[in-house]
N, C-alpha and C positions, 0 to 999 in steps of 0.2 A: 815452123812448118808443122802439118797435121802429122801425127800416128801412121803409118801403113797399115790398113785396114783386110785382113784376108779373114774371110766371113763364109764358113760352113752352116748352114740354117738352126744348127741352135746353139754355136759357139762365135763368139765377135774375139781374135787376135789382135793386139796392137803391138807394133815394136816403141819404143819408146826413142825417140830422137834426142840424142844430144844437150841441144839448146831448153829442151823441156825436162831434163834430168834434173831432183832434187828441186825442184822451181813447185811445183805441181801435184797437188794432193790427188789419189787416185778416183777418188770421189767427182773433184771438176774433173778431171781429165773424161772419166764415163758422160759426164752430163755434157760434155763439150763436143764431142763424140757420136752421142746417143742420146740426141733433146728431145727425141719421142719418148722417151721411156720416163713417166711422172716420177716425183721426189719419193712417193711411197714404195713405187718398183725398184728404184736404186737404193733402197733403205732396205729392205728387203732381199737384196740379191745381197748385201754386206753382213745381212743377220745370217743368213742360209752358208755362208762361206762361199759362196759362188762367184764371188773374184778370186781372182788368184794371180798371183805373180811369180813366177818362174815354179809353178806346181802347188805353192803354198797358199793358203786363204791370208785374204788380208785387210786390216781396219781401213775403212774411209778414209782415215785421216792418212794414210801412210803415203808417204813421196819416194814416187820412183827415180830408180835411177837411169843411164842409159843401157840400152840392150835389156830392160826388163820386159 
């Protein structure tokens, strides 16, 4: 099942389901998400700390859990 998506105009939330916990780098997860946004913008929003997961910035490569 997809993320729940609640989208203020310059912040995009996702809850993280279940079945996609620990499975799923946060990297695909944005680009599965958000396939408008080129490899250079998501490489970019990861250098900037501009992901975050429960408050914190976090690398690409990191796999969420559920409820993150």
């Amino acid at each position: 099942s997809k993320p729940i998506i609640v989208c203020p105009p310059e912040r995009f939330h996702w809850l993280v389901p279940i079945d996609l916990a620990g499975t799923i780098r946060a990297d695909i997860l944005i680009n599965q998400n958000l396939p408008v946004l080129s490899r250079r913008a998501r490489v970019e929003l990861f250098s900037k700390q501009a992901v975050r997961i429960n408050g914190r910035p976090i690398a690409k490569g990191f796999k969420v859990s559920p409820g993150d």
